[in-house]
TORVEX-953819 format. One record per atom (N, C-alpha, C, CB): residue number from 1; x, y, z. Coordinates in Angstrom, 2 decimals. Glycine has a CB too. Layout:
BEGIN
NODE  pos        u        v        w
NODE  NUM        X        Y        Z
...
***
This chain:
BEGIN
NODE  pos        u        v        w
NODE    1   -54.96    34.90    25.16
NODE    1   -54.22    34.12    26.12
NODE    1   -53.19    33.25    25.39
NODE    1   -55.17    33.25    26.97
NODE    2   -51.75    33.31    25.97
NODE    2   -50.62    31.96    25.23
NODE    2   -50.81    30.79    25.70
NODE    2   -48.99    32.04    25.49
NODE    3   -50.65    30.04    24.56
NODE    3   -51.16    28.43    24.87
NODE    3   -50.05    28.28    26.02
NODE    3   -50.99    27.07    23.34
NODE    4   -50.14    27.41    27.06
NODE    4   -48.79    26.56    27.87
NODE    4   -47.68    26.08    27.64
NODE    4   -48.98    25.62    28.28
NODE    5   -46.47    26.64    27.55
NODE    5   -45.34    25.65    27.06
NODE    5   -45.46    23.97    27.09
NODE    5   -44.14    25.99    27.95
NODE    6   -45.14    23.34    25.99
NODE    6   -45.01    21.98    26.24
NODE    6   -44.09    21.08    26.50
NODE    6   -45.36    21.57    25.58
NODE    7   -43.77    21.26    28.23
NODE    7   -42.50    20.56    28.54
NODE    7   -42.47    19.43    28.84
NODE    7   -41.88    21.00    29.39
NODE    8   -41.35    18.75    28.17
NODE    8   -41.26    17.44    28.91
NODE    8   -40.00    17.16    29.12
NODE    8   -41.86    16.32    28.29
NODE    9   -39.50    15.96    29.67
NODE    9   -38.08    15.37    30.04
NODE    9   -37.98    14.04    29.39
NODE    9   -37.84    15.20    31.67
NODE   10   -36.62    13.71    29.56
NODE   10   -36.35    12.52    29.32
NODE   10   -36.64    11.83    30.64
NODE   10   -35.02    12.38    28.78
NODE   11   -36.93    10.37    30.14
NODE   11   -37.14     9.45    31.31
NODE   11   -36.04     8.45    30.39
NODE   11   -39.04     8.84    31.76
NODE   12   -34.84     8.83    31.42
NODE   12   -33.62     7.43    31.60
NODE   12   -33.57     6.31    32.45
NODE   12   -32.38     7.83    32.01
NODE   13   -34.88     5.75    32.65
NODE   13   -34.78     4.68    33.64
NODE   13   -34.40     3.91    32.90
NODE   13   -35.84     4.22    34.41
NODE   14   -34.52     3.78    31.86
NODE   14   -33.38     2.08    31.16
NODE   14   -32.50     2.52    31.00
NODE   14   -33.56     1.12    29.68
NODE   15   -31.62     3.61    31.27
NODE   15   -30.45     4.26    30.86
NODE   15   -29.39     4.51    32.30
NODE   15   -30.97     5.73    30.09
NODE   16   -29.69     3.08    33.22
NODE   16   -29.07     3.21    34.68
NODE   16   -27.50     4.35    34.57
NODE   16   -28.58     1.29    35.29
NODE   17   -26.64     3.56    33.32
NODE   17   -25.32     4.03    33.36
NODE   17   -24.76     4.49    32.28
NODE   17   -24.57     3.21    33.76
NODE   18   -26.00     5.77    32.16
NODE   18   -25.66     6.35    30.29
NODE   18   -24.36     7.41    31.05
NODE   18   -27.57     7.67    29.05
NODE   19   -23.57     7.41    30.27
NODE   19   -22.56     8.36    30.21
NODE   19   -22.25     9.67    28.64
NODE   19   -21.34     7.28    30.41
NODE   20   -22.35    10.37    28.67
NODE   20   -22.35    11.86    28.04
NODE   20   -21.12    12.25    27.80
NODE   20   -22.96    12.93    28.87
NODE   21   -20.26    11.66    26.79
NODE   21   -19.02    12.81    26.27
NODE   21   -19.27    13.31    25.09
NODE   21   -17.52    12.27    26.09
NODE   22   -18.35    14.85    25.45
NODE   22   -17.96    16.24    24.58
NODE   22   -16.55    15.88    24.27
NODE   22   -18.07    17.86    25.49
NODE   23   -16.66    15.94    23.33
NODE   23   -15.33    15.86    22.32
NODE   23   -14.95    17.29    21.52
NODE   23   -15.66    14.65    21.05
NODE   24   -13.71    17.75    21.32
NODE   24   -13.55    18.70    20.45
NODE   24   -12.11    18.83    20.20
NODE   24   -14.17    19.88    20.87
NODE   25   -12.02    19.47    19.06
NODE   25   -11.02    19.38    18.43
NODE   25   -10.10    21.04    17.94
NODE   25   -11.59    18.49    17.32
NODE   26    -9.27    21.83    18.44
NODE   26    -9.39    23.12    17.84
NODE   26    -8.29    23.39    17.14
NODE   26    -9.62    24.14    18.73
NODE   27    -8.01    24.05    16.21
NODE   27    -7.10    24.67    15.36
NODE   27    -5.91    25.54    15.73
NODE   27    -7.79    25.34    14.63
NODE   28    -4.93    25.32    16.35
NODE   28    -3.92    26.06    17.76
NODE   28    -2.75    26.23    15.92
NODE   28    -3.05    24.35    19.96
NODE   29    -2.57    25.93    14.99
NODE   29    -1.38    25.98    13.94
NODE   29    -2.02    26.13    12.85
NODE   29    -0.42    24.77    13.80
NODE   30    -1.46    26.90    11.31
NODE   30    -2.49    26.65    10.26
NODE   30    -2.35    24.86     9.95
NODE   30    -2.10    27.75     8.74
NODE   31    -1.43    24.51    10.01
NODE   31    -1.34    23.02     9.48
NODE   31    -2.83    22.80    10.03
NODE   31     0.06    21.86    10.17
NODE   32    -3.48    22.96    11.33
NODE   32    -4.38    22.33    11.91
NODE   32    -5.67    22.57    10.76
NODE   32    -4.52    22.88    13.45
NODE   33    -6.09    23.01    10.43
NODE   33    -7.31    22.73     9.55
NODE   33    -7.68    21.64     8.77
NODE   33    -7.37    23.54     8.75
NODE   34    -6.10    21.12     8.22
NODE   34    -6.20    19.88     7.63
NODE   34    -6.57    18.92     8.34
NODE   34    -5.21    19.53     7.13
NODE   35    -5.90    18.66     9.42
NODE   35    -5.70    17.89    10.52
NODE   35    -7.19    18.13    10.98
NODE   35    -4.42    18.32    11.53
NODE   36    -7.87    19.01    10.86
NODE   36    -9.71    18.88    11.40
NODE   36   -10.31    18.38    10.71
NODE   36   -10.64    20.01    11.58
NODE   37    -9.85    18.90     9.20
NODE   37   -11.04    18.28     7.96
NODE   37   -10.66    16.91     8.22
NODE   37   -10.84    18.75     6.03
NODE   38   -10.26    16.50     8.24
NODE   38    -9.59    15.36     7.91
NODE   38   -10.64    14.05     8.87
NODE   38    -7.75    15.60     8.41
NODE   39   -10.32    14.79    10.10
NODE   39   -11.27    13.43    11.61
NODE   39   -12.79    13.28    10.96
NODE   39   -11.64    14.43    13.93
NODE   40   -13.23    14.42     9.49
NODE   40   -15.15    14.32     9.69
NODE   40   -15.32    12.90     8.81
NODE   40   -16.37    16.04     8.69
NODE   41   -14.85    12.65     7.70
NODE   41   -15.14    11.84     7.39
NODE   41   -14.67    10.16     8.32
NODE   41   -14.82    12.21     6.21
NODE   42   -13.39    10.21     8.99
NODE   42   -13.40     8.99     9.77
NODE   42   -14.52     8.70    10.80
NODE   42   -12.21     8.95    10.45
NODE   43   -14.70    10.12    11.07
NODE   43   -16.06     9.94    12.69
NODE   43   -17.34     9.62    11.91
NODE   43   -16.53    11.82    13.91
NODE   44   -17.74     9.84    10.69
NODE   44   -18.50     9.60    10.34
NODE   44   -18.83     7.89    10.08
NODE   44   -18.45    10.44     9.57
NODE   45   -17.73     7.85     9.22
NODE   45   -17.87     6.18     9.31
NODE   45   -17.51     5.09    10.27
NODE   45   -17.26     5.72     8.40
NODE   46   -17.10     6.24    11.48
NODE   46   -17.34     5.47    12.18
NODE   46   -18.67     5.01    12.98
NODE   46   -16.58     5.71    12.67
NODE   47   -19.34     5.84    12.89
NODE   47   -20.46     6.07    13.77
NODE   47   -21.44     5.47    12.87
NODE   47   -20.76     7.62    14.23
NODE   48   -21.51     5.54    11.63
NODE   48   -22.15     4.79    10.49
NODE   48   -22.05     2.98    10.95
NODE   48   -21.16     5.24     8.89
NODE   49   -20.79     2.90    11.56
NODE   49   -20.65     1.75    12.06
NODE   49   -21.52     1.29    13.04
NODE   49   -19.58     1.68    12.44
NODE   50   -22.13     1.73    13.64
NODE   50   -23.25     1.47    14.63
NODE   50   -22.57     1.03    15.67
NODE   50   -24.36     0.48    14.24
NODE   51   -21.46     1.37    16.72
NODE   51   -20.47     0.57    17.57
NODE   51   -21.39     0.52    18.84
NODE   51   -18.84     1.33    17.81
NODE   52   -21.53    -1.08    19.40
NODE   52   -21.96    -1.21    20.18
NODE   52   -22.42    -0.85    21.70
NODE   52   -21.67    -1.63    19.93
NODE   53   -23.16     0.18    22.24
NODE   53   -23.49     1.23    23.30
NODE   53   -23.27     2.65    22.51
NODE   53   -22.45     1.08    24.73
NODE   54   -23.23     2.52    21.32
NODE   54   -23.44     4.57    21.11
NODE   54   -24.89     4.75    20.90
NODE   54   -22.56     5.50    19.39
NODE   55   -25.11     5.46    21.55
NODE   55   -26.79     5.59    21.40
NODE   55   -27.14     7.00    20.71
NODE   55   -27.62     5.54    23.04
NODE   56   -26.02     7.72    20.69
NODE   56   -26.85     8.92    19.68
NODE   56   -25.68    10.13    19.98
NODE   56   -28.88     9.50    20.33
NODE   57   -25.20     9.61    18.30
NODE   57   -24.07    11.07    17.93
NODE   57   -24.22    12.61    17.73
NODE   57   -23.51    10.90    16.67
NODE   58   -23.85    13.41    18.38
NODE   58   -24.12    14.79    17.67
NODE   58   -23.06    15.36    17.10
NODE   58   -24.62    15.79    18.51
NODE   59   -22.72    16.22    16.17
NODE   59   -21.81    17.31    15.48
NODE   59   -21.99    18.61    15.98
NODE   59   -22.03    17.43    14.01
NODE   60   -21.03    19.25    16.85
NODE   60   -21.16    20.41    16.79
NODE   60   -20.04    21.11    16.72
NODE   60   -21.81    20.74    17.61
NODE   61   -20.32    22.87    16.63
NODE   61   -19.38    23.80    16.13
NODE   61   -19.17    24.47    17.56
NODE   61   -19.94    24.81    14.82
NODE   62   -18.08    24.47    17.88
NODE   62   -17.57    25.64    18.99
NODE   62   -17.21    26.86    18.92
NODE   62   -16.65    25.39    19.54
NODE   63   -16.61    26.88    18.00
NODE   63   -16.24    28.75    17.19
NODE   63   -15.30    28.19    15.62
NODE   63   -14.56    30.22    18.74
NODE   64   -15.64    29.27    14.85
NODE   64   -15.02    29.66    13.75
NODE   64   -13.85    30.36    13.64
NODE   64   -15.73    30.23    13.20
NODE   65   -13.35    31.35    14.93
NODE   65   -12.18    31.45    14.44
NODE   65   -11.77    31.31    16.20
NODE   65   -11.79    32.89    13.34
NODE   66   -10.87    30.84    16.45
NODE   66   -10.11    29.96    15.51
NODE   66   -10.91    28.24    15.50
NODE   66    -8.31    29.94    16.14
NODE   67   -10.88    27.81    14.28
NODE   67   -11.81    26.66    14.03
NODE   67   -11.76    25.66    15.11
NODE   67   -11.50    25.97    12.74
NODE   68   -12.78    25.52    16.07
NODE   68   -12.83    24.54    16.91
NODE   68   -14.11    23.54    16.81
NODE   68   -12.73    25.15    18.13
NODE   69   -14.33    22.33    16.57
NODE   69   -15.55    21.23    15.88
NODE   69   -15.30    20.33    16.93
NODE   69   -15.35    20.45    14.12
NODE   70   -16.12    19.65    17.16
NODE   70   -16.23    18.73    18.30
NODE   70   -17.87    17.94    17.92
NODE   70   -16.14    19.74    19.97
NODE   71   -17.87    17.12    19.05
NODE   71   -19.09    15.84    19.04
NODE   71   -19.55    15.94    20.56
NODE   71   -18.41    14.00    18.63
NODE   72   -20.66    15.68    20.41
NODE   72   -21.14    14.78    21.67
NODE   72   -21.64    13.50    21.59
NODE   72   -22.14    15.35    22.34
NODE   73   -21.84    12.71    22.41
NODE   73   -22.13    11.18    22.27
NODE   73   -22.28    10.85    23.73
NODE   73   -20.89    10.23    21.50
NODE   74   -23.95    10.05    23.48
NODE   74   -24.11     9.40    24.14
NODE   74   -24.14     7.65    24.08
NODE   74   -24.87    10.00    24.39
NODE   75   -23.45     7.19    25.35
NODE   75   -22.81     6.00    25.50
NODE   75   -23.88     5.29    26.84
NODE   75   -21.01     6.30    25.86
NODE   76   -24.37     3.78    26.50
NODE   76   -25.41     3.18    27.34
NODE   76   -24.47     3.06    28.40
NODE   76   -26.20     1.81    26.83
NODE   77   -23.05     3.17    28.87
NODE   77   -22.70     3.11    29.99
NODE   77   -20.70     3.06    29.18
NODE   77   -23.65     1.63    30.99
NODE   78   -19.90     3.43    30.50
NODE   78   -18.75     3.46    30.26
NODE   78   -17.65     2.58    29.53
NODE   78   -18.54     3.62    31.13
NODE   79   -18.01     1.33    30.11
NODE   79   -17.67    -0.06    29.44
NODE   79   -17.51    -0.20    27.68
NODE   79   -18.94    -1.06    29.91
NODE   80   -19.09     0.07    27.34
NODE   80   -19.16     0.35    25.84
NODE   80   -17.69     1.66    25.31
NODE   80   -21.04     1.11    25.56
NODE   81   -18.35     2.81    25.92
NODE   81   -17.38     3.48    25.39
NODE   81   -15.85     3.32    25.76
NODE   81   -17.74     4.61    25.58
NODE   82   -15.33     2.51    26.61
NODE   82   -14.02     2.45    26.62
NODE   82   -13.48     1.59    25.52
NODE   82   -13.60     2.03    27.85
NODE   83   -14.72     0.31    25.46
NODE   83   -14.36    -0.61    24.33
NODE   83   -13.85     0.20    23.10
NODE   83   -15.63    -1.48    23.91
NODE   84   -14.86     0.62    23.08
NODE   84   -14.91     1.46    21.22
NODE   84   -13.33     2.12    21.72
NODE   84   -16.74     3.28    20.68
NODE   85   -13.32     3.16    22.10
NODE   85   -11.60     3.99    22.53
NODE   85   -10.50     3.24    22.15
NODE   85   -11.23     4.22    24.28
NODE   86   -10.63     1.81    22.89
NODE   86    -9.54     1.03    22.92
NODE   86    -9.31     0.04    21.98
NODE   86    -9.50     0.52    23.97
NODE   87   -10.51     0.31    20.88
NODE   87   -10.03    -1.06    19.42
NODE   87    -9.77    -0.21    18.27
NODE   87   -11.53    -2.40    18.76
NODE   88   -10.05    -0.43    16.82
NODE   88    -9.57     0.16    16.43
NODE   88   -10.40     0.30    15.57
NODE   88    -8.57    -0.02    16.35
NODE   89   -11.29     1.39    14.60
NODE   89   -10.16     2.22    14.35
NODE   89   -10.22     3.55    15.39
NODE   89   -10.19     2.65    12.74
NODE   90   -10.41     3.67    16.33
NODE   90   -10.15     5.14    17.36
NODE   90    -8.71     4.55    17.97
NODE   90   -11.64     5.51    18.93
NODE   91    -8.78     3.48    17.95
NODE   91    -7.20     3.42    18.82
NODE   91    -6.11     3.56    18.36
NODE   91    -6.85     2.34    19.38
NODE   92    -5.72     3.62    16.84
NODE   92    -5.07     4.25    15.74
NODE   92    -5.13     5.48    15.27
NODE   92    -5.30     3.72    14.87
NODE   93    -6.22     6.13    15.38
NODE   93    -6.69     7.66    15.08
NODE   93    -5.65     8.03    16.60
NODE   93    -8.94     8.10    15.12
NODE   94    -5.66     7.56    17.67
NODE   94    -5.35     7.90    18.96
NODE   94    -3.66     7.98    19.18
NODE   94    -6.07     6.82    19.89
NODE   95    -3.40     7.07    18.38
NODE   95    -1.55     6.41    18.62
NODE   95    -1.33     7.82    18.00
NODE   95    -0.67     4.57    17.49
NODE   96    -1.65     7.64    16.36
NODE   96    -1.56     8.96    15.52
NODE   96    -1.03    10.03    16.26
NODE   96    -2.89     9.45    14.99
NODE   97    -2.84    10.84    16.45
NODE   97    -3.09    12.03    16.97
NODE   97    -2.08    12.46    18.30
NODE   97    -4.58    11.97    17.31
NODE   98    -1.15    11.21    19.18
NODE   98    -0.76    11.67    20.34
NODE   98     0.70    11.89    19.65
NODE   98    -0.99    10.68    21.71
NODE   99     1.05    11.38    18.94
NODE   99     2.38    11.16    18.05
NODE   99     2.63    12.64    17.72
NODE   99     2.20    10.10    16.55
NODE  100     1.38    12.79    16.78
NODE  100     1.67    14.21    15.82
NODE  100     0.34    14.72    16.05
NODE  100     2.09    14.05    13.97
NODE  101     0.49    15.64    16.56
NODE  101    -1.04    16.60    16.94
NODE  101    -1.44    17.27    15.51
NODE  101    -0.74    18.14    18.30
NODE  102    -0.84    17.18    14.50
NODE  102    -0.97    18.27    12.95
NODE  102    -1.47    19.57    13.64
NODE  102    -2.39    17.68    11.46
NODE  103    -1.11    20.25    14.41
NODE  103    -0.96    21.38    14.76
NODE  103    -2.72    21.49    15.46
NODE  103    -0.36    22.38    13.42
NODE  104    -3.13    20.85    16.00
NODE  104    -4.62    21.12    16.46
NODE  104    -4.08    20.49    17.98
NODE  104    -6.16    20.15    15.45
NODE  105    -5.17    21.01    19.20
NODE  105    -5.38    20.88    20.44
NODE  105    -6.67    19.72    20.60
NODE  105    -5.63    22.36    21.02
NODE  106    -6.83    18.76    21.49
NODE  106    -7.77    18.00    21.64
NODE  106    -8.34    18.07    23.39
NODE  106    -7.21    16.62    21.08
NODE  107    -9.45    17.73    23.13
NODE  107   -10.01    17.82    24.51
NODE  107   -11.57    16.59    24.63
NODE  107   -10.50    19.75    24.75
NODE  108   -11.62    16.24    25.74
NODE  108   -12.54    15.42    26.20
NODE  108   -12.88    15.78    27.64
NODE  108   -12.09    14.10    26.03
NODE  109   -14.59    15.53    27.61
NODE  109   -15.01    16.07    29.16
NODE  109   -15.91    14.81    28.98
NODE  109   -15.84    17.92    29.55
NODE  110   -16.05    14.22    30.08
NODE  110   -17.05    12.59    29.90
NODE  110   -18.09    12.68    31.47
NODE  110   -15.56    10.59    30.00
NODE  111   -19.41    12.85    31.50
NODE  111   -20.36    13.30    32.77
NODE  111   -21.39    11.80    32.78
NODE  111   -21.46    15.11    32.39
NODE  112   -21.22    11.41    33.69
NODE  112   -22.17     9.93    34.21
NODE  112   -23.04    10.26    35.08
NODE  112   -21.39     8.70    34.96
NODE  113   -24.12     9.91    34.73
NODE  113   -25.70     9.83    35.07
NODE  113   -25.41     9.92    36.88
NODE  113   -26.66     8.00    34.36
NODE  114   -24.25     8.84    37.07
NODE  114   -24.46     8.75    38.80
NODE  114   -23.71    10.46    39.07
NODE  114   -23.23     6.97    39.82
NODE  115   -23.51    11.25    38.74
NODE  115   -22.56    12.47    39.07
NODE  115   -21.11    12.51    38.84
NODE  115   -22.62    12.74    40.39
NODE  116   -20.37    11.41    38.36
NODE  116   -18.82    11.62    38.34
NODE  116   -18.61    12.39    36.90
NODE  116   -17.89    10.03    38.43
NODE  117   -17.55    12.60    36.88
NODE  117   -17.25    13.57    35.48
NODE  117   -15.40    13.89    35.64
NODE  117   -18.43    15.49    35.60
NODE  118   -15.31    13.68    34.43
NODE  118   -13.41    13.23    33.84
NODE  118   -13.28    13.98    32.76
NODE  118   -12.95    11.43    33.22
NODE  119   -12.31    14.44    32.50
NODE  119   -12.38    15.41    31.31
NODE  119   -10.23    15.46    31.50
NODE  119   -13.72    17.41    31.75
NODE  120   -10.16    15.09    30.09
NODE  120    -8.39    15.77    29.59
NODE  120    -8.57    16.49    28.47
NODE  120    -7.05    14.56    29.10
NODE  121    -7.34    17.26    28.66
NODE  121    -6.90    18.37    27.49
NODE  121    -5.51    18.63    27.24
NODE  121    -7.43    19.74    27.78
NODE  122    -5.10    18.14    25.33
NODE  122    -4.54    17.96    25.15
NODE  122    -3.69    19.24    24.20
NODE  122    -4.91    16.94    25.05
NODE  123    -2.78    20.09    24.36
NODE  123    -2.24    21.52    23.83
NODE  123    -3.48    22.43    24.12
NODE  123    -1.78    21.54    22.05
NODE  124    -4.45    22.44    24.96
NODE  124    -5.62    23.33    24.46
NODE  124    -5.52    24.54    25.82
NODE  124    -7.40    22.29    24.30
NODE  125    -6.08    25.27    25.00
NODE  125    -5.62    26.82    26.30
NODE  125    -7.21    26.54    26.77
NODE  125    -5.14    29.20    25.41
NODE  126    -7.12    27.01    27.98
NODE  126    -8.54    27.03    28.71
NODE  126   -10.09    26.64    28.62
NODE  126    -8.68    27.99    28.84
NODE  127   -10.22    25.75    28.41
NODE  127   -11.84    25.06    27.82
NODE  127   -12.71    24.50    29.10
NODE  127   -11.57    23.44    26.62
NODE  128   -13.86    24.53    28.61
NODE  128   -14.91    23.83    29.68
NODE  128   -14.39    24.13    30.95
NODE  128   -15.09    22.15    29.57
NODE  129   -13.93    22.57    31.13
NODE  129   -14.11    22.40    32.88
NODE  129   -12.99    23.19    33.30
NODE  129   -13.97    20.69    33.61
NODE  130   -11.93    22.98    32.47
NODE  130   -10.09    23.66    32.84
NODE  130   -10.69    25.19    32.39
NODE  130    -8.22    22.86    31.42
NODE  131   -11.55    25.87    32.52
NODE  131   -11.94    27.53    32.06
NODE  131   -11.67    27.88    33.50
NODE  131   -13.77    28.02    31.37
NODE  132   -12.41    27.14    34.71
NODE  132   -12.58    27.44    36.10
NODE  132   -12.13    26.49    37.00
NODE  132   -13.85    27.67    36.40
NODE  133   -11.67    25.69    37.01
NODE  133   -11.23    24.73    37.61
NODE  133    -9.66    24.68    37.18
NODE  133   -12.08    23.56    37.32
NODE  134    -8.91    24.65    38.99
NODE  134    -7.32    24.43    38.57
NODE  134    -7.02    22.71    37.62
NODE  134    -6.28    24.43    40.41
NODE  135    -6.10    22.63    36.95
NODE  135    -5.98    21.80    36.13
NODE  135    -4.41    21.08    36.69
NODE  135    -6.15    22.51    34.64
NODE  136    -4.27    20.28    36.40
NODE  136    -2.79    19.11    36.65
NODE  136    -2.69    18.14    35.34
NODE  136    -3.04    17.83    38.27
NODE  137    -1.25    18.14    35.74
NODE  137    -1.08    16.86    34.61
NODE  137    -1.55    15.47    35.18
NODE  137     0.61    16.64    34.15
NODE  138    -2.10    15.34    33.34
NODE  138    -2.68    13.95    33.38
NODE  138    -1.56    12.76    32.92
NODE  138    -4.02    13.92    32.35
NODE  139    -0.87    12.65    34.15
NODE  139    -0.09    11.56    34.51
NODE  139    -0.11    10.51    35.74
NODE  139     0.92    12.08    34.54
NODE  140     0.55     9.23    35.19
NODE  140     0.16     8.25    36.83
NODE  140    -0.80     7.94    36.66
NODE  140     0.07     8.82    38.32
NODE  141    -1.69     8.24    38.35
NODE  141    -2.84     7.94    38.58
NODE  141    -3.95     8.69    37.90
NODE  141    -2.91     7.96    39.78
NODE  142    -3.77     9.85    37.01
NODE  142    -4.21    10.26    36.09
NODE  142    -4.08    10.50    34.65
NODE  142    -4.33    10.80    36.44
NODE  143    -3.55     9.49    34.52
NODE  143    -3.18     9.15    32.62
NODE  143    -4.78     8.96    32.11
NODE  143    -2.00     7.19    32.16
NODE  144    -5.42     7.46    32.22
NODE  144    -6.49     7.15    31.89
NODE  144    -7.58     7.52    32.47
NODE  144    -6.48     6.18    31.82
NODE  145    -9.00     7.85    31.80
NODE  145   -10.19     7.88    32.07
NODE  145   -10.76     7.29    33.17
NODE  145   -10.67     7.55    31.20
NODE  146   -10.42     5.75    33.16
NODE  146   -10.84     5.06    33.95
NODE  146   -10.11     5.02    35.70
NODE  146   -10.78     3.92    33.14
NODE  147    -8.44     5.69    35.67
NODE  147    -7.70     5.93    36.91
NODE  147    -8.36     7.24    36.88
NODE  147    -5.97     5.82    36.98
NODE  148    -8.82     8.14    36.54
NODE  148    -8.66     9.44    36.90
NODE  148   -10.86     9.32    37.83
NODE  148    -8.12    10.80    34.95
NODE  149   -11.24     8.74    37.19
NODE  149   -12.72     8.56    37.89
NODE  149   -12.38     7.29    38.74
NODE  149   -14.17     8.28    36.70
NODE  150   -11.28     6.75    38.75
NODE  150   -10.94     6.08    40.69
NODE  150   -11.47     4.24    40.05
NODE  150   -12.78     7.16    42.71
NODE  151   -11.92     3.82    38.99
NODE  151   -12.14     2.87    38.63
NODE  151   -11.33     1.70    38.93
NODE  151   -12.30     3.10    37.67
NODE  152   -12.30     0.53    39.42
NODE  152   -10.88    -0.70    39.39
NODE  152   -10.63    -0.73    38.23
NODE  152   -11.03    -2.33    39.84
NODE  153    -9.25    -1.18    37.99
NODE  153    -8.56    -1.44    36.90
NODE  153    -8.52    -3.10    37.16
NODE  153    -7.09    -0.55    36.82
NODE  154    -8.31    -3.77    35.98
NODE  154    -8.03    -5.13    35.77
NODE  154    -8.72    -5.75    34.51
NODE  154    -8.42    -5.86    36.97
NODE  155    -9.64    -6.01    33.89
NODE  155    -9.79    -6.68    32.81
NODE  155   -10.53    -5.47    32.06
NODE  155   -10.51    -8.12    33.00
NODE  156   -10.13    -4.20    31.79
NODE  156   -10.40    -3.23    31.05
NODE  156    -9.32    -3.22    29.71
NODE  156   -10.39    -2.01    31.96
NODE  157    -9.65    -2.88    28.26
NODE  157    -8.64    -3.08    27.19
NODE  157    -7.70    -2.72    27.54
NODE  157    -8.76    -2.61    26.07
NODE  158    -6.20    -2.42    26.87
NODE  158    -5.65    -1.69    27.07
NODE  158    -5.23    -0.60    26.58
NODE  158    -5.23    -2.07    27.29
NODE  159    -4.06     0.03    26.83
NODE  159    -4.33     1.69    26.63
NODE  159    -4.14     1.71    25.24
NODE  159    -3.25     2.86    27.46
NODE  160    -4.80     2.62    24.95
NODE  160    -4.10     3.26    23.08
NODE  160    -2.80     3.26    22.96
NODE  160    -4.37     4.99    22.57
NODE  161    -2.21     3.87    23.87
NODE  161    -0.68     4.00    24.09
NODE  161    -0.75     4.18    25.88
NODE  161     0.12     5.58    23.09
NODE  162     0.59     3.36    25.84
NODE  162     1.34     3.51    27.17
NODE  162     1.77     4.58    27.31
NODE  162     2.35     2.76    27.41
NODE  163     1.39     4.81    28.93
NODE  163     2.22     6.17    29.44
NODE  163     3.74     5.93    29.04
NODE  163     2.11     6.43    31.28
NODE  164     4.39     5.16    29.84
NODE  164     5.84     5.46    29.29
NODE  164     6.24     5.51    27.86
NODE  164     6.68     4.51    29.78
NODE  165     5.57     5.20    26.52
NODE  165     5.74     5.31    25.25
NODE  165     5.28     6.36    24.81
NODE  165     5.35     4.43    24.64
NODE  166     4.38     6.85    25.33
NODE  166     4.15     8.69    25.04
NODE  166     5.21     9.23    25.22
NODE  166     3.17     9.60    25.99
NODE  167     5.21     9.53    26.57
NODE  167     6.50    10.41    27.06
NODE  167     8.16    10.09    26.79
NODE  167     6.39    10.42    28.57
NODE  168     8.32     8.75    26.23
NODE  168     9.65     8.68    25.90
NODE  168    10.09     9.50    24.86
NODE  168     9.97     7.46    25.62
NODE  169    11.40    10.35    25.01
NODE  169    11.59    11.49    23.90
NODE  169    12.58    10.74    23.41
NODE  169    11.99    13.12    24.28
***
């Protein structure tokens, strides 16, 4: 006879407003490889940093060719993680990365415990949620994380970069 699987779950009851982002990063130019190696050691120290609401980093691989690496992270609620986004050093990695992509595509999908879920993608051909789901530009009322999940806005940091300073050519 096989012994019983031994299942169990998480119990998130202290975890009212954990929020779950996928991060990734893929290789769309050869320049881009550099431009990948390059984010492991900053994410590392950053996360070495212990930033206040990350509750538990992962590393993972999406495919090898063409090289796509990404993270997951869980965040005790949205607040924390916008903080971290919006100081620095991610908010400099961010000015950077929107400036000069070094030939790589970026993407973020972010899923909250209550059911909402936000996700942008930046040069990247068809991923996750944009695989099956029609996609729009993330402009306006959908620039930020926090407009695009319908959030009041008002004493939230501010942006990494302004919409109109992106797009000015």
């Amino acid at each position: 006879m096989t012994r019983a699987p031994n299942r169990t779950t998480a119990d998130l009851s202290s975890y009212p407003d954990l929020v779950v982002i996928y991060l990734g990063m893929r290789v769309n130019e050869p320049r881009g490889v550099r431009t990948l190696m390059s984010f492991g050691p900053k994410i590392r120290k950053s996360v070495e940093a212990q930033p206040d609401g990350l509750l538990l980093h992962e590393n993972l691989l999406f495919s090898l060719f063409p090289p796509h690496a990404g993270m997951r992270q869980y965040w005790r609620d949205f607040d924390s993680l916008e903080r971290w986004a919006r100081s620095l050093p991610h908010q400099q990695w961010w000015q950077q990365f929107l400036r000069d992509r070094g030939g790589t595509g970026f993407w973020h999908e972010t899923y909250f415990r209550g059911g909402q879920i936000e996700s942008v993608y930046i040069d990247m051909p068809g991923t996750g949620l944009a695989k099956f789901a029609p996609v729009t530009p993330a402009r306006g009322s959908l620039f930020s994380a926090r407009r695009r999940l319908g959030m009041r806005e008002g004493n939230e940091p501010p942006p990494g970069i302004p919409e109109g300073e992106l797009y000015q050519q």
